[in-house]
N, C-alpha and C positions, 0 to 999 in steps of 0.2 A: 425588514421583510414582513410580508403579511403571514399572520397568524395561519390562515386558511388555506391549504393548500390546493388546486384544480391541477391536479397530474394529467397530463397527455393520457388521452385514450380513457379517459374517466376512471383513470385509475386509482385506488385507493392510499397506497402507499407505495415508497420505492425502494426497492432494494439491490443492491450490487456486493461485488466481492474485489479488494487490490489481493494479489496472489501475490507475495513476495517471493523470488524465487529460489531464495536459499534453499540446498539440496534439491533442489526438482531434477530428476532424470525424465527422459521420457516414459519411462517405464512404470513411473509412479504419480505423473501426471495426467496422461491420458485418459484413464477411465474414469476419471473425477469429469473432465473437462465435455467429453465425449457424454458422461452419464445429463452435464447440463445443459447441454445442448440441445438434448432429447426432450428435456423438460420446458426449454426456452428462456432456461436465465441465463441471458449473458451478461459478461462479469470483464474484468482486466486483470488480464497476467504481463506482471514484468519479466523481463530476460537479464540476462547478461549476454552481450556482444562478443567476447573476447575470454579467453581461456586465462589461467593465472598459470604463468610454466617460469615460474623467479622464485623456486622454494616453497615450503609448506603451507599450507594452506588446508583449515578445518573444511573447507567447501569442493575442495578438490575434485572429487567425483561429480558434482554438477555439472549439467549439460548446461552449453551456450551455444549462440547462435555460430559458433564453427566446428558445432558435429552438426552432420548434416542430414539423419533424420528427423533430429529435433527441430531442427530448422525448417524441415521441409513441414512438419506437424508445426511448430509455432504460424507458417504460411497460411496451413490450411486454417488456423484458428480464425487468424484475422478477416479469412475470405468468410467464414461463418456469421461473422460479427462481433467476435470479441474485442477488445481493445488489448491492446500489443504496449506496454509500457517500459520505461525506464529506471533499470533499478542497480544503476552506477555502469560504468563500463566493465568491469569486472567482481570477481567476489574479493578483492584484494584491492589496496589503494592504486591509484591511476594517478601518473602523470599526466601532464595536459595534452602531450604528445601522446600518450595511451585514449586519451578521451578519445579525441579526433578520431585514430581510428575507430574506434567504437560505434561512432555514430555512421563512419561511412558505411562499415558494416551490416549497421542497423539497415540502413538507406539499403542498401544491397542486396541483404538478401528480402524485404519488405515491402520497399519502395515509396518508403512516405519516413519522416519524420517521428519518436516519440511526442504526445501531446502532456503525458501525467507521468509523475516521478516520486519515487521514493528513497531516501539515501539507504542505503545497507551500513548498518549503527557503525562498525569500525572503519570505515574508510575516511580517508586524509584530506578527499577531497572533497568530501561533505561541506555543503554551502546551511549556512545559518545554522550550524550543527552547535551542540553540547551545550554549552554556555550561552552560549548566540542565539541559541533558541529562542530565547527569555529575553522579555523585551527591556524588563522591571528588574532593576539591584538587587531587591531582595529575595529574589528566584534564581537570578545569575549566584549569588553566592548559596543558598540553600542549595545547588545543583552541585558548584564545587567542594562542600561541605559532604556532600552524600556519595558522591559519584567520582570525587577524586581523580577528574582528569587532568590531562596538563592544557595548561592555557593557551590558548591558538592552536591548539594539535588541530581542529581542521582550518582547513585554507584555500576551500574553493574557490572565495570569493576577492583572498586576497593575491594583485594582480604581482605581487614579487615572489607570488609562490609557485613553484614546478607544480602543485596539483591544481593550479588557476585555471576553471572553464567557465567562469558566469557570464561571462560573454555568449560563449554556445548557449547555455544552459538559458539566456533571455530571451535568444532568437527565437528557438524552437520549445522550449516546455512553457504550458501554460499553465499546471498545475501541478501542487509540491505538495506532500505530507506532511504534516508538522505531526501532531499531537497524537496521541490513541489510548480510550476509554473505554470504560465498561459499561457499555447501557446500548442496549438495541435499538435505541431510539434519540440520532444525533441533535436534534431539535430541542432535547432535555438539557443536553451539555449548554449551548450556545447554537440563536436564529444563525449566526453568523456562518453563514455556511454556502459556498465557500467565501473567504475573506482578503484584501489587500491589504498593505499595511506598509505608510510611506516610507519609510526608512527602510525598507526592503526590497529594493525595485527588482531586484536581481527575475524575482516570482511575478508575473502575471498576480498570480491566485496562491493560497495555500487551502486547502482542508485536514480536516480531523476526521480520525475512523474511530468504528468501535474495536478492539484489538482482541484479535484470538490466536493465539501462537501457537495451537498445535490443533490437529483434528479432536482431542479431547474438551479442549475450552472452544473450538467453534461447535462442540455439539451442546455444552451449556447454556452459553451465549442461544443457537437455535432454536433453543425448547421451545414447545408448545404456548406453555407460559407467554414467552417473551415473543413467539409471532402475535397473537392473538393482541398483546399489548403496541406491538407495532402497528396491526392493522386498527385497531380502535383509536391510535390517537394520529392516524393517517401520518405515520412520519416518516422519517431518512433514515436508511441503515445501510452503510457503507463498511463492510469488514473486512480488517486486516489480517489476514493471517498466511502461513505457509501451506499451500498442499503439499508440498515434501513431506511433513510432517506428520506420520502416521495415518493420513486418511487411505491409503492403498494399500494392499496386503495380499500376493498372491493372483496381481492383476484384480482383484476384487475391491470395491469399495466400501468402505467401513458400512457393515450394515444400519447403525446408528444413523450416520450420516445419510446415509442413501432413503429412510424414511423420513428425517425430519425435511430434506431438499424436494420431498416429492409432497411432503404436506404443505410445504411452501408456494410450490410451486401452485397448486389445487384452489390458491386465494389469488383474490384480486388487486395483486401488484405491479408494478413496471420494474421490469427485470431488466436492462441495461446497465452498459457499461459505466464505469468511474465517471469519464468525459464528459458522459452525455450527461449525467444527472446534474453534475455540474456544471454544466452549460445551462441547462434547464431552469435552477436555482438562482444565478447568475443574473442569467435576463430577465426575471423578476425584479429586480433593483436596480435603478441607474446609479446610484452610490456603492459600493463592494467596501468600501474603507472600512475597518474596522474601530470602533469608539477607544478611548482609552480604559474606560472602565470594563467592556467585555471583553478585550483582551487582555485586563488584570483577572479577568475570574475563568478566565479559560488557561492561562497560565497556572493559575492557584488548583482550579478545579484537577488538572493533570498532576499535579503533587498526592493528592488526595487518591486519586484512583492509582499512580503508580505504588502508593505504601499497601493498599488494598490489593494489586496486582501480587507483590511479594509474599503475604499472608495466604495468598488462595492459587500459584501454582498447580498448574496441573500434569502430572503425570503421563506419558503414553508410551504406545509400545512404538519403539524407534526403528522403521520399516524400513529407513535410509540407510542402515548403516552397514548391509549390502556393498553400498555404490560410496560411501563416502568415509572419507579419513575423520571421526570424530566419535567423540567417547558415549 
C-alpha cells in the first residue's frame, strides 16, 4: 500500500465507528446515532437478528431485530447511510439452524445482506476465533497459556459441527474483525489494512480496529490530542466500541462525548461507514494477501496492547443496567 494517502473528496483523514451491539436498547442508542447523523459521521452498527429465550443470558435485555421499534429505527438508520452489520445471529451461541434464520431475518426485515462482521467473544460458533486467531504457534500457545480456553470450543468453520456457517458466512460477508488496538491511527499498527490471508478463505477480508469498550475509553481514545494526531499523519481510524455502554444517560448524551464528536466532526475528514473505507483501502492494491512477516507483528503487536489494555481499564457509569440482567 502506498504510504500517501488521496482520500475521496480531498479528504484528510478517515474516520468511522463498528458499534457492537451488546446491551444496546433503543433507548440508549438513539440519541448517539441520531446526535451523528446531525453532524454527518456515519459509522456501522451491528445487530442481533434473533432473541436468546433458551435460559440466562447477561445480554438478555438487548434489542434485536425482533422487537419491532428497534427494528423499525435500525431501518431508518440504514436509509440514512449507516452501515447495518453482523454481530452473530444472537447474543448467545447459534446453531446453524439458528444462523439461517438469522440471516433471513436480517434479509427481512432490511432487505440486503450483512457486508462486515464482528464475532461477539463467547459464542461457539465464532469462525477463526480464540486460538485460531493466531496464525504462528507461539501466539496459539501464549493465547492458551493466558486465556485458558478449551480447544476447539469454537466451531464455525468446522463442517461436523452444529454451530457450522462458513459457508453462509463466505457467500455473503466480506469483512471480519480480527484484532483491536490502542492507537487512533490504524496505519501505525500495520499498512495492511484491510488484509487476506490464504489459509483462511472462509473471510474475503479481515480488519483490525482501535478498541474502546465503553463511552469512558472511546472518550480517551477521542481526545483532542489524538484527533489532531490523526489528522497530521492523514490516517485510518476505525473504533471498536459499545454504544450501550455508558454513552447515554437520561436520553441525553455523555456530554464529554457530544464535544469531542462535534470537534471532530469541524475537521477535514471522511466520515463513513466500516464498508466503505474498506472498500476504499482495498482497491488501492491489487495484492490484499498479507506477508508472513506482518502478520507475525500484528499478531505479536495485539499481545502487547492487550497486557496494556488490562493495566489501563476504564471504569464507567453502567446506564444499561436498567434494561439488562448483568452486574
Amino acid at each position: 500500500m502506498k504510504k500517501n494517502i488521496v482520500y475521496p473528496e480531498n479528504k484528510e483523514f478517515a474516520f468511522t465507528i463498528f458499534d457492537d451491539t451488546d446491551v444496546s436498547t433503543l433507548e440508549n442508542i438513539r440519541p448517539i446515532y441520531d446526535y451523528l447523523y446531525s453532524l454527518g459521521i456515519l459509522t456501522t452498527k451491528s445487530v442481533w437478528p434473533l432473541r436468546f429465550n433458551d435460559g440466562y443470558s447477561d445480554f438478555a435485555g438487548s434489542h434485536t431485530l425482533e422487537d419491532k421499534e428497534y427494528a423499525e429505527y435500525v431501518k431508518q438508520l440504514s436509509a440514512r447511510g449507516f452501515e447495518i452489520a453482523f454481530h452473530g445471529a444472537s447474543m448467545e451461541s447459534s446453531t446453524r439452524k439458528r444462523t439461517i434464520e438469522a440471516f433471513k431475518k436480517f434479509y427481512d426485515v432490511l432487505g440486503f445482506f450483512p457486508r462486515s462482521y464482528a464475532t461477539h467473544a463467547g459464542n461457539k460458533e465464532n469462525i477463526y476465533w480464540g486460538e485460531n486467531r493466531f496464525q504462528f504457534i507461539v501466539f496459539k500457545q501464549l493465547y492458551r497459556l493466558l486465556y485458558h480456553k478449551i480447544k476447539n470450543y469454537y466451531s464455525g468453520d468446522n463442517q461436523d459441527s452444529v454451530y457450522y456457517w462458513a459457508d453462509i458466512c463466505q457467500k455473503y460477508i466480506n469483512y471480519a474483525r480480527t484484532f483491536t488496538f490502542h492507537n487512533i491511527n490504524l496505519l501505525n499498527i500495520s499498512k495492511s489494512l484491510p488484509y487476506s490471508i490464504k489459509s483462511r478463505p472462509v473471510f474475503e477480508s479481515f480488519f483490525f480496529t482501535a478498541d474502546a469498550n465503553n463511552v469512558e475509553e472511546f472518550n480517551e481514545l477521542l481526545c483532542i490530542k489524538n484527533q489532531d494526531k490523526l489528522e497530521q499523519e492523514r490516517g485510518v481510524c476505525i473504533i471498536s466500541t459499545h454504544f450501550g455502554k455508558g454513552f447515554v444517560k437520561d436520553n441525553e448524551l455523555h456530554q464529554k462525548t457530544n464535544y469531542l464528536l462535534q470537534r471532530l466532526a469541524k475537521r477535514n475528514g471522511w466520515f463513513v461507514p466500516v464498508s466503505t473505507v474498506l472498500d476504499f483501502l482495498k482497491s488501492r492494491s491489487s495484492n490484499n494477501y498479507i506477508g508472513n512477516f506482518s502478520l507475525f507483528m500484528l499478531e505479536f503487536k495485539w499481545f502487547l496492547h492487550a497486557f496494556k489494555r488490562k493495566l489501563k481499564n476504564r471504569e464507567y457509569e453502567k446506564t444499561e443496567l436498567a434494561y439488562l440482567n448483568i452486574k
